[in-house]
N, C-alpha and C positions, 0 to 999 in steps of 0.2 A: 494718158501715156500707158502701155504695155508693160510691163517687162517680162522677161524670157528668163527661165534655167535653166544651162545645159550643165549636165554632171560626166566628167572623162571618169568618174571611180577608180583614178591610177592607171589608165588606159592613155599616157600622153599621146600614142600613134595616131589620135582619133581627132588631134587638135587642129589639123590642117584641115579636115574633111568638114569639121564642125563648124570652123570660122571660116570656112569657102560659101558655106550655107547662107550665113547672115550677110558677108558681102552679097550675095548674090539678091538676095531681098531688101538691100539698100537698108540697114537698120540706123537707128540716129546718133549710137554710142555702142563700143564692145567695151564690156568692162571685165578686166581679168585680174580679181580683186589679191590672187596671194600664187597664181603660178604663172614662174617664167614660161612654159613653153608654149602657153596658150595666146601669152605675149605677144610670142617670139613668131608663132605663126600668123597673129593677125597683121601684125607691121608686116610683113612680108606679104601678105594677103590683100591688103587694101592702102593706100597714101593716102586715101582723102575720107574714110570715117574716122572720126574720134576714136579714141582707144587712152582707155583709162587701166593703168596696172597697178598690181602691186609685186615685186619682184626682191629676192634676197639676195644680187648679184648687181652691179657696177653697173646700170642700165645704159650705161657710155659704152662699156664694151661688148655689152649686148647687142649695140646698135639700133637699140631702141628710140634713144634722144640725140644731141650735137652735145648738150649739157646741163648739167643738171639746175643751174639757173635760169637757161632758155633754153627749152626742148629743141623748139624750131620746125618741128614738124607734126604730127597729127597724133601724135604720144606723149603723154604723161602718167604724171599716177606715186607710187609708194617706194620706197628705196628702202628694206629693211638690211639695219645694220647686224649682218650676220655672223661675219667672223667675231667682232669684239663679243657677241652673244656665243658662240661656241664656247672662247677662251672662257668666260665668266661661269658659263654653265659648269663645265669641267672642274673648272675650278670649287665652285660651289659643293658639287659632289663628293671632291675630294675631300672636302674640308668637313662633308657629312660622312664621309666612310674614308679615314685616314688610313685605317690600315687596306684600304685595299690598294693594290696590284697592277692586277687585271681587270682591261675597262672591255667589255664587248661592248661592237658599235652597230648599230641596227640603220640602214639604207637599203632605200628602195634605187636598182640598176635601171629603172625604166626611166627616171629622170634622171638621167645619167648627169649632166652639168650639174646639178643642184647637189647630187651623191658625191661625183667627184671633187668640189668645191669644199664639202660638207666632211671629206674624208680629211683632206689637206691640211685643214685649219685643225680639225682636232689633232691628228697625228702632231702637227706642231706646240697642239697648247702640251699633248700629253710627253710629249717628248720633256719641258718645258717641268713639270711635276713630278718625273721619272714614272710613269706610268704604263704598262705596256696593252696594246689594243689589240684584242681579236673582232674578224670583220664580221657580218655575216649581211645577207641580203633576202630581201622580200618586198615582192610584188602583188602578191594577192594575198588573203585572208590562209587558204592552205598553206603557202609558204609562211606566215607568220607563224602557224601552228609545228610547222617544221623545223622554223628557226631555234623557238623555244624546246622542241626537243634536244636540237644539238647545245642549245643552254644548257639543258638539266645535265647532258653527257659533258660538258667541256668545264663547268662549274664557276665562271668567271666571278669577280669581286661586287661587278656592278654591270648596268646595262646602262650604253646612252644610245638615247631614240633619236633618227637624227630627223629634221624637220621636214614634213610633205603631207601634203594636202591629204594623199593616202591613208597614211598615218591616223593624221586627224580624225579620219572618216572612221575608221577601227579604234580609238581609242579604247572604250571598252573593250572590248577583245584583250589589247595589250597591257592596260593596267590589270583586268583580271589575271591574266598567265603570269604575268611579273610577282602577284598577289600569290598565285596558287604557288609558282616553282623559288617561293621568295628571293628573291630579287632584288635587291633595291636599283632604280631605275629611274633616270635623268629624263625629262622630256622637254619640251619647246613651248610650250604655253600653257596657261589655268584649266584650261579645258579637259585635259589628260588628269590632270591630280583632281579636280572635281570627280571622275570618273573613277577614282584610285588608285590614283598613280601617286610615287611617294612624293615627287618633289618638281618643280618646274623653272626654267628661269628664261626668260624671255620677252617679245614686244608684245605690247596689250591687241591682243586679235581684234576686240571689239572694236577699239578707237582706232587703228589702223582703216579697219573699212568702213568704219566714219567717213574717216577721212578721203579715202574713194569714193564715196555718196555722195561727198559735199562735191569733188571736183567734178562727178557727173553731173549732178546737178547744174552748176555751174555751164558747163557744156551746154546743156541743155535750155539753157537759159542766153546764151549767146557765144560765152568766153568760146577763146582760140586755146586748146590744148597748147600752140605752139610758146604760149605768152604765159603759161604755169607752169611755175617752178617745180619740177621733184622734189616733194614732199621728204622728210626722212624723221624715222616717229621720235618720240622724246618721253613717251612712257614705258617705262620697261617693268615686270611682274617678277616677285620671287616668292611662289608658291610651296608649303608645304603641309603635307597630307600627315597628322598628325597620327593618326585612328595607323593610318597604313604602317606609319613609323613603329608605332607599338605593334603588330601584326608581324612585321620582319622581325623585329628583336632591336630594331636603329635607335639609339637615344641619341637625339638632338641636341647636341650642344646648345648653352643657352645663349653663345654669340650670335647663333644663326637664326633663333627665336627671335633676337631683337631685332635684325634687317630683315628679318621676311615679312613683304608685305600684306603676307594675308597666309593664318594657319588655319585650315579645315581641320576641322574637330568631327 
């Protein structure tokens, strides 16, 4: 067995082009292990390869599956539960910097459903905390770098990073600038806070595409995507970067010490 990497680096427009590609070379499984729109293009691209996902939206109204206990057609894959991970993150934040305020929210426009889904939930959790959000937007690495200027100029209480695969791929980048212009700064998985980011809460990255590997596998080995149930995770991570803590000036409550599941020193 082969397998392929294609990398969009934030580039979703490139996801029709890309998955027209492997239709077109009859591949045996497209696996689009953590973005909707890569999805979203290949269900629309092919009925009849497999397509194994992992997506942070209602993959019913994606119209990806019929439903989440019987797909029914040639998609399956990961169902990350993302709003109640919003509300929890936010929350957690606050509960790390009570006196703040102002929450700046960090999305990328180019995944625009995932951004605007991503904006909705928090506005409601912050609403919800008495919180008030300034937005700001970035697509590439320059604009990150620009973001964080208008950070240093508008001076917000905290930053939340909201969750894309983009993202991911800059971590570094973003925990350092959060680090240099201190910041303290919410992100969506361990990956981020390994990197030095202060804090994280979120679905376990690793065991999620596990668990896409096992269903490919599976595929691979005979199973009917239509006849596997949507997956939806059941480990969830709450990371904190202690070193970074002391670096901003954050003392950690010691409530927050005792739920988090892992403090990098």
């Amino acid at each position: 067995m082969a397998v392929e990497y294609h990398w969009l680096d934030g580039q979703y427009d490139r996801a029709a082009a890309v998955v027209a590609d492997l239709v077109r070379r009859r591949v045996a499984v497209i696996t689009a292990p953590i973005d909707a729109p890569v999805a979203i293009a290949a269900k629309a691209a092919t009925s009849t390869i497999p397509i194994v996902f992992g997506v942070n939206r209602d993959p019913v109204k994606l119209g990806l599956v019929a439903s989440l206990a019987r797909p029914g057609g040639n998609a399956t894959g990961i169902n990350y539960f993302v709003g109640e991970v919003h509300t929890k993150r936010l929350g957690l934040l606050h509960d790390l910097m009570p006196e703040a305020v102002r929450v700046a929210v960090l999305l990328n426009p180019t995944n625009a459903p995932n951004a605007e889904t991503t904006l909705l939930e928090v506005q409601e959790a912050a609403r919800a905390i008495g919180l008030r959000l300034y937005v700001l937007d970035a697509s590439t690495s320059r604009e990150i770098d620009a973001a964080f200027q208008t950070l240093g100029r508008e001076r917000p209480d905290a930053l939340f990073v909201g969750p894309d695969t983009f993202f991911s791929s800059r971590r570094v980048q973003l925990a350092n600038l959060a680090a240099r212009d201190k910041i303290p700064a919410a992100f969506s998985s361990r990956e981020y806070v390994a990197a030095g980011g202060l804090m994280s809460y979120g679905t376990n990255i690793a065991d999620s595409f596990h668990h896409v590997g096992i269903y490919t596998g599976n595929i691979l080995k005979g199973a009917n995507p239509a006849d596997l149930p949507v997956m939806q995770p059941t480990k969830f991570e709450f990371i904190i970067n202690a070193q970074t803590a002391r670096l901003l000036g954050v003392e950690v409550p010691p409530s927050l010490l005792a739920i988090a599941d892992e403090v990098i020193e």
